[in-house]
ZADRENLO-633343 format. One record per residue (C-alpha): residue in one letter; x, y, z. Coordinates in nm, 2 decimals, decimal comma. Example, Ala and Ser with C-alpha at 12.3 -4.5 7.8 and 13.67 -1.06 7.14 Angstrom:
<atoms>
('A' (1,23 -0,45 0,78));
('S' (1,37 -0,11 0,71));
</atoms>
This chain:
<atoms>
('X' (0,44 15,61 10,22));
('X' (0,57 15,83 9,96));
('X' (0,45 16,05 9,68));
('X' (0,50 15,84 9,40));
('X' (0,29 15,58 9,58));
('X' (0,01 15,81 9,64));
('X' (0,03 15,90 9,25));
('X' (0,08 15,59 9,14));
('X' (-0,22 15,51 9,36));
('X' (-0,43 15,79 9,20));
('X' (-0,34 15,73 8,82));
('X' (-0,46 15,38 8,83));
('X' (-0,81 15,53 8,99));
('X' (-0,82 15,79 8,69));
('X' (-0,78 15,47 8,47));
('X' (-1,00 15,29 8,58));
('X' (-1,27 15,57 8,56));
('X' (-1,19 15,68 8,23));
('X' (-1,29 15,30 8,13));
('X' (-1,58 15,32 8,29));
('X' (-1,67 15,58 8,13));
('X' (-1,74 15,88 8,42));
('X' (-1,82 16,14 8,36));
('X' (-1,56 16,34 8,58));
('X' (-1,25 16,27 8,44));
('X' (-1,29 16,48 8,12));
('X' (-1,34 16,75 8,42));
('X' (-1,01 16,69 8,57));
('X' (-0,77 17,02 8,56));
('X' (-0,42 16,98 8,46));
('X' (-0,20 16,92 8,83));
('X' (-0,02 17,19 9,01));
('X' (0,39 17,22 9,05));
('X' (0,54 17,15 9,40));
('X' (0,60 17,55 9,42));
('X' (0,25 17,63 9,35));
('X' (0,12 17,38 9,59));
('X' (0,33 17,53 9,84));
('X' (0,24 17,93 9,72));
('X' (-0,12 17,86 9,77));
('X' (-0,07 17,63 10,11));
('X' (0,12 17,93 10,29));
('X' (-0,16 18,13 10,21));
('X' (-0,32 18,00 10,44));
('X' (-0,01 17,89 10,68));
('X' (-0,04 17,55 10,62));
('X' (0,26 17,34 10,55));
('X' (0,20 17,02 10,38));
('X' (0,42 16,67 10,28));
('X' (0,48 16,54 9,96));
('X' (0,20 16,29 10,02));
('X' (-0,07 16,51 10,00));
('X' (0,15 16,75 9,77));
('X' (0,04 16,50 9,50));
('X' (-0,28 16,49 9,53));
('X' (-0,32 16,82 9,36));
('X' (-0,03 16,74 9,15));
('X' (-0,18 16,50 9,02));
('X' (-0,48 16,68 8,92));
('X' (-0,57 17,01 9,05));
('X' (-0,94 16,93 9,10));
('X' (-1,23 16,91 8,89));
('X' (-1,40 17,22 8,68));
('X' (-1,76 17,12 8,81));
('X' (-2,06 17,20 8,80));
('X' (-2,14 16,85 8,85));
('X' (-2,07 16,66 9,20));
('X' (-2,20 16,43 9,45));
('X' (-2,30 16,10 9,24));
('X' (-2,08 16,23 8,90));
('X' (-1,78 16,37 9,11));
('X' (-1,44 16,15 9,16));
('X' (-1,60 15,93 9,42));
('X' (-1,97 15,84 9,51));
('X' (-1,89 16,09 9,75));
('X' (-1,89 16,42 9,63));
('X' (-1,66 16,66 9,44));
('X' (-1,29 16,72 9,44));
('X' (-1,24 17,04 9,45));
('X' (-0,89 17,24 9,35));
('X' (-0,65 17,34 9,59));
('X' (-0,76 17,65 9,65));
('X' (-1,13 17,58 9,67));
('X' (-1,00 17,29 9,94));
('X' (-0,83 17,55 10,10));
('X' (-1,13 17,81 10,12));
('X' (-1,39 17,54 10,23));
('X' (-1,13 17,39 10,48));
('X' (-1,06 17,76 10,67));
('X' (-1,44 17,81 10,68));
('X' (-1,60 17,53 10,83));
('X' (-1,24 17,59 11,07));
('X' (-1,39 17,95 11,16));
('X' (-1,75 17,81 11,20));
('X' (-1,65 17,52 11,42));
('X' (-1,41 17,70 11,63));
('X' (-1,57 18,00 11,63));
('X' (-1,24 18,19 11,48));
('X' (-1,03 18,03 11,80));
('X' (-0,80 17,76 11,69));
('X' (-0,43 17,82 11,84));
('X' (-0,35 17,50 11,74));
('X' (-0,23 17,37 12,10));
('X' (-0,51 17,06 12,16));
('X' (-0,29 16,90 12,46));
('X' (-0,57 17,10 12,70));
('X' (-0,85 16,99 12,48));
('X' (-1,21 16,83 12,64));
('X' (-1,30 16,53 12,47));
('X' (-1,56 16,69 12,28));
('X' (-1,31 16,94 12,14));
('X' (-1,25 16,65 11,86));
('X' (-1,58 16,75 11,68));
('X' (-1,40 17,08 11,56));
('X' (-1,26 17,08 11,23));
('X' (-0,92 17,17 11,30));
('X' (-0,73 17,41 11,10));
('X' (-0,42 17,16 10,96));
('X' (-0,72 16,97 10,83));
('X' (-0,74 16,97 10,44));
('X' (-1,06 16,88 10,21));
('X' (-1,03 16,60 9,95));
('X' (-1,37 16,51 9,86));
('X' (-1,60 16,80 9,94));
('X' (-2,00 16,74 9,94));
('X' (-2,24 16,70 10,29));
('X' (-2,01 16,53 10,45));
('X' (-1,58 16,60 10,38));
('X' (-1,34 16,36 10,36));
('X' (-0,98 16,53 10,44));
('X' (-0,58 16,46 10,49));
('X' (-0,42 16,57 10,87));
('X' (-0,17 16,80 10,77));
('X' (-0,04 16,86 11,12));
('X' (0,27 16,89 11,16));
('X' (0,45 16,58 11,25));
('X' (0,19 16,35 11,14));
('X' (0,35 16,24 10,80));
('X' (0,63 16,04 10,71));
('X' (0,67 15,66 10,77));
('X' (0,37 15,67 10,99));
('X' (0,18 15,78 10,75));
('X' (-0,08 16,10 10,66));
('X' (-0,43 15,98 10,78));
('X' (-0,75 16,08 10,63));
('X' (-1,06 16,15 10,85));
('X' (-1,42 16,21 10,76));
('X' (-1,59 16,50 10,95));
('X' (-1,97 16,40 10,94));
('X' (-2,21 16,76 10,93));
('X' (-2,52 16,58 11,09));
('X' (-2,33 16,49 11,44));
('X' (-2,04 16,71 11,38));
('X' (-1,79 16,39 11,43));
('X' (-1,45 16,25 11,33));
('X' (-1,47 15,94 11,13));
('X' (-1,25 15,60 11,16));
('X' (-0,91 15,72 11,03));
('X' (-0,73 15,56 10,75));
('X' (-0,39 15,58 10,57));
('X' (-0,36 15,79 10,24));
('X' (-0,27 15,51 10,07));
('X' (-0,51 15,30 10,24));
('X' (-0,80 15,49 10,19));
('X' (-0,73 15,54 9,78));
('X' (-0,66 15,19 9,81));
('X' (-1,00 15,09 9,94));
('X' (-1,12 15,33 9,68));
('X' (-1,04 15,08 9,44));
('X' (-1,11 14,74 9,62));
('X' (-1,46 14,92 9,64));
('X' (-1,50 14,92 9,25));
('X' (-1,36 14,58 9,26));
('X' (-1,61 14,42 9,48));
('X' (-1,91 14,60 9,36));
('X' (-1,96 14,85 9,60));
('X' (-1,91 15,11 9,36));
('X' (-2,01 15,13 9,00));
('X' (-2,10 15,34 8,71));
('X' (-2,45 15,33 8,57));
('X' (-2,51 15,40 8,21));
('X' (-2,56 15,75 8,25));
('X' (-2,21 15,84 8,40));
('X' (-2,38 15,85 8,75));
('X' (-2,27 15,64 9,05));
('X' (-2,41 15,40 9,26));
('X' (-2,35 15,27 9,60));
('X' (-2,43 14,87 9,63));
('X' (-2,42 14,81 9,99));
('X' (-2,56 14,44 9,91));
('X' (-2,15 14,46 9,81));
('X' (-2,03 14,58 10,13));
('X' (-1,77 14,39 10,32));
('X' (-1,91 14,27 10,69));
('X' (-1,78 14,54 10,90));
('X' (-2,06 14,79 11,02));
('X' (-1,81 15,09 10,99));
('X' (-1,79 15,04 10,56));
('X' (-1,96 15,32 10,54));
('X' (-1,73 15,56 10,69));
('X' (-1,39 15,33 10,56));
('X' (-1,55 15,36 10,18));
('X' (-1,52 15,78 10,15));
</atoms>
């Protein structure tokens, strides 16, 4: 994986909805340089790869208000980085109660429903879809992507950067996703591939 894949990756999704006409993309904010990326990141002692550098290179979120069915994804808003940032550290604190040393070698089973603090919001609404930033999990393995479900507090399937904006497409391809006439989306599950995880792979 590199960064000029996961851009790549992302322009042709920002295509695509601009000739669809959503709504979002006249919301997109102009994308961040690799120093402010990493100025706002140590903030919050994070340290993250050029993969998910250029996310918010590529755009540095939207400007709102709208979300949820008129954000970037059926899924919910993209928020900038430092409003990623902000909602990522909180649920942390809630979850773990303000006690994350980072060392999970010791950890119950059950310690997987807390939203660890080198996780990283994407796609922020009910349910958040976010990029592993721990250390050591980037690089020709690749940065995975998780979705951390409020109503059972649970980790999702996890799937590849580039896998998961690649799905993003195939789902606009197939049907899945679409954009009705009033810049809204919809969800077709009549569309859905047979694989009763979809809705957890398509985030």
């Amino acid at each position: 994986m590199s960064a000029t894949e996961v851009t790549q990756l992302l322009e042709e999704w920002e295509s695509r909805l601009r000739d669809l006409g959503a709504p979002c993309i006249e919301r997109l904010r102009p994308g961040l340089t690799r120093a402010q990326v990493d100025a706002l990141t140590l903030e919050h002692d994070l340290h993250v790869s050029d993969e998910v550098a250029a996310i918010w290179m590529w755009h540095d979120g939207d400007t709102g208000p709208d979300n949820g069915l008129r954000g970037l994804t059926p899924m919910g808003r993209f928020f900038d980085l430092r409003g990623s940032l902000d909602n990522s550290r909180s649920l942390q604190r809630i979850t773990f109660d303000g006690d994350d040393d980072g060392d999970y070698s010791d950890e119950d089973p059950g310690d997987e429903l807390y939203f660890r603090r080198h996780y990283l919001m994407i796609i922020v609404d009910e349910d958040r879809l976010y990029v592993d930033c721990t250390p050591g999990t980037s690089g020709t393995s690749g940065t995975s992507t998780g979705l951390y479900l409020s109503h059972d507090l649970s980790r999702a399937t996890r799937v590849d950067l580039l896998d998961r904006l690649r799905l993003w497409l195939d789902a606009l391809n197939r049907g899945l996703w679409r954009i009705d006439t009033n810049g809204s989306w919809v969800v077709d599950a009549s569309q859905a591939p047979v694989d009763r995880f979809w809705p957890w792979l398509y985030t």
